[in-house]
N, C-alpha and C positions, 0 to 999 in steps of 0.2 A: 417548437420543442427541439430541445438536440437532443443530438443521436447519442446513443446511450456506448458504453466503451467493454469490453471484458480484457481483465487484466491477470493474466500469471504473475505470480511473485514469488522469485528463488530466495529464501531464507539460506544465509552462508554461514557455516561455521565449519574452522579448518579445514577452509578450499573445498568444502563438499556440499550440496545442499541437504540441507534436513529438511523436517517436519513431526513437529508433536499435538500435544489434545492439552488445548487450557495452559498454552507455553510451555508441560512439561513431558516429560516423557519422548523425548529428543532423540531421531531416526535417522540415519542417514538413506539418500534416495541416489540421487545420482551426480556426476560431474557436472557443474554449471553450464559451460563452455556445450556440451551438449543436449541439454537441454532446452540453453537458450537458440537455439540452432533452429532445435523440434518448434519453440514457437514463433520463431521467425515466421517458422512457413505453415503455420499453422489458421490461421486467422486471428491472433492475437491483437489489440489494438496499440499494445503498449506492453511494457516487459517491468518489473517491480525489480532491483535487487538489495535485499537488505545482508546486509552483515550483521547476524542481531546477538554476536555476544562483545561486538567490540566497545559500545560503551561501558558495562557490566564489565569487564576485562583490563578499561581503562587505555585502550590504545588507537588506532587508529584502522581505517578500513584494508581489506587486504585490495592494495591497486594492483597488484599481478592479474589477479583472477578478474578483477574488474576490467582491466583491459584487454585480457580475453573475450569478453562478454561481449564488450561494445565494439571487437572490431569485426564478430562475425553476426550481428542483426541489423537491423535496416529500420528497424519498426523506434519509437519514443523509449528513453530509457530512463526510469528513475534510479536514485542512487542511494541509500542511508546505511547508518552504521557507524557508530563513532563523528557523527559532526558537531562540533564544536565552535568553531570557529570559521571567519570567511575563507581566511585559508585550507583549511578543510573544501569549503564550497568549491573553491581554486583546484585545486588536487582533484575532486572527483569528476568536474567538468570538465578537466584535461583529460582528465582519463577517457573521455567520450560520454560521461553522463550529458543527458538535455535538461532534466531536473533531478536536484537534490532536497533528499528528504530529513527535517531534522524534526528531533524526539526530547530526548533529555537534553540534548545541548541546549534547546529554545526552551526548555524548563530551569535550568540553571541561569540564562544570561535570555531572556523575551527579548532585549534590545537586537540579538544576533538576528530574528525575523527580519526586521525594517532594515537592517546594516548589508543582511545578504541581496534581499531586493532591490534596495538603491542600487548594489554593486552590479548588478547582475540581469535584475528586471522583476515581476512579481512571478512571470510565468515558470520561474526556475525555481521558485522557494515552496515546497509543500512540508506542509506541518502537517506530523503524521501522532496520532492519538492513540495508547494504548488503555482502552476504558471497562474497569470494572465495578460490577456493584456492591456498593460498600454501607451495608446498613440503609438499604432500599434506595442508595442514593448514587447515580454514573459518577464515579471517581479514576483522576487520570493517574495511571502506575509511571513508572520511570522504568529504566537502565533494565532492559527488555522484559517488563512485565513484575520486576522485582521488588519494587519499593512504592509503596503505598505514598503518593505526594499528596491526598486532603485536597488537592485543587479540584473543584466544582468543574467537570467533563464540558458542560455548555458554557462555561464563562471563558473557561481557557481557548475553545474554540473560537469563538467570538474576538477574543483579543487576540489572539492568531491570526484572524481576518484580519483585524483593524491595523496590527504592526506591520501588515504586510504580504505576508501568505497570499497566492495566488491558488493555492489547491488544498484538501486539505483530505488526510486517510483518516478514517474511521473504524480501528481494530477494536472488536466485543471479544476481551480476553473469555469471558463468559460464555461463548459459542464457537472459540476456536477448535477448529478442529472437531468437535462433534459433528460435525454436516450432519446437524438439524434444522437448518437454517438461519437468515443471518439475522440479527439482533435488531428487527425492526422497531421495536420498542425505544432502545435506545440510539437507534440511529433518528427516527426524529424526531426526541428530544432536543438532541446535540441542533440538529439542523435547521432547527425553525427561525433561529435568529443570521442563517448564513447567505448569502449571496453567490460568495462562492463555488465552484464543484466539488465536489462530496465524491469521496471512493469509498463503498463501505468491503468491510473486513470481516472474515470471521463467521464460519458457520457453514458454509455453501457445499449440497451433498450432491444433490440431482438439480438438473435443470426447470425444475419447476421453482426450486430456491430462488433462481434467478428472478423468475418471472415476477413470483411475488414481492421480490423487494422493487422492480421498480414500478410496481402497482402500486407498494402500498407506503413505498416510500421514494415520493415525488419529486424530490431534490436529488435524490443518489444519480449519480451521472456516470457510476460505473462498478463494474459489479469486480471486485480481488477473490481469485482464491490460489491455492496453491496443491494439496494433494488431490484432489478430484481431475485435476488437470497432468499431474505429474505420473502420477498412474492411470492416466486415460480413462480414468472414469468415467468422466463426458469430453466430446469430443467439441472444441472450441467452434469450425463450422456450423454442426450439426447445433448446436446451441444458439447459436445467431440465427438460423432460419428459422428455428424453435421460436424465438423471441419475436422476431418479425413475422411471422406468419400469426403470433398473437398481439398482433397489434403494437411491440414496443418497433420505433425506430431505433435502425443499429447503423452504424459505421458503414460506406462500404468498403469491402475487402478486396480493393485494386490489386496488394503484394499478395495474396493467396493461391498456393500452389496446387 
């Protein structure tokens, strides 16, 4: 079995990170650049940074702040926000991304999946899913959580796989931010037909949240959140001996300060 991952993820909106409940209700928290710092050294396994009004906005990701990011952690960096295109992919891997995450871009053009991967490899391309329940049924939104796409959350997953995607996020717009926990239900649904690794999204309060998704949801290879970490709610360390001392394997934490 592999080791299972815990991932912070800075949501960017004009150069500051946020955080809201159900995508709305939008907070500012603190500067990136110092946050990602706090989880450098924190026992993070990997760092998330999304810029999530740049598709919705129609522009491109802020690379200042990105390059910020990536030249003070050490740890795997994902990147989304505005990608579109390879050249997008080009641009945010210069900036120091290790992978990039696309969302609506691989909603409007699926072929951009297989095109970034050939260019790039699979392990760089994650297709990131923002899923809601729409008439008892997982339905993937677009352009951060704003537009109802009708596309079937498991089918799109799947051909995410199959174009290419090497990784894939799993956001339960349905459990953001309430840290109730995370949307086991629909996580796997989405993942019965995947192969791939699975990061699920959405919902994570206390660290028992953790535990039970990767109990009760056996694919998930790693667990995202973002305010519970951002306000120290739980303490990323203390969460990893949490987890392994109930039995899940974790990472170990060689860069841990």
């Amino acid at each position: 079995m592999l080791a299972k991952r815990i991932i912070p993820c800075l949501d960017i909106k004009n150069g500051m990170v946020v955080k809201g409940t159900n995508f709305s209700g939008i907070r500012e928290v603190l500067p990136p650049v110092e946050l990602a710092q706090f989880y450098n050294l924190s026992g993070a396994d990997e760092l998330v940074f999304y810029d999530i009004t740049a598709s919705a906005e129609g522009r491109k990701l802020f690379t200042d702040t990105l390059k910020q990011v990536a030249s003070c952690i050490f740890i795997p960096l994902t990147v989304g926000g505005g990608i579109s295109s390879l050249q997008d992919f080009d641009v945010a891997l210069k900036c120091g991304a290790d992978k990039v995450s696309v969302n609506s871009g691989a909603i409007s053009d699926p072929s951009l999946i297989g095109k970034a991967a050939k260019m790039y490899g699979n392990q760089c391309v994650v297709l990131s899913m923002d899923v809601k329940r729409v008439d008892g049924k997982f339905t993937v939104f677009s352009h951060g959580g704003r537009i109802n796409t009708g596309i079937c959350a498991d089918e799109w997953a799947y051909r995410g796989q199959e174009e290419g995607a090497g990784e894939l996020v799993l956001n339960s717009i349905d459990t953001d931010g309430v840290k109730g926990g995370f949307d086991t239900e629909m996580l796997n649904k989405v993942c019965k037909r995947l192969s791939i690794p699975v990061i699920a999204s959405g919902g994570a309060g206390k660290k028992e949240d953790f535990l039970s998704l990767f109990r009760s949801v056996p694919k998930a290879d790693a667990g995202l959140a973002a305010s519970v970490f951002h306000f120290k709610e739980i303490n990323i360390q203390e969460l990893k001996i949490y987890l392994k001392q109930n039995g899940i394997q974790m990472r170990t934490d060689a860069h841990m300060a």
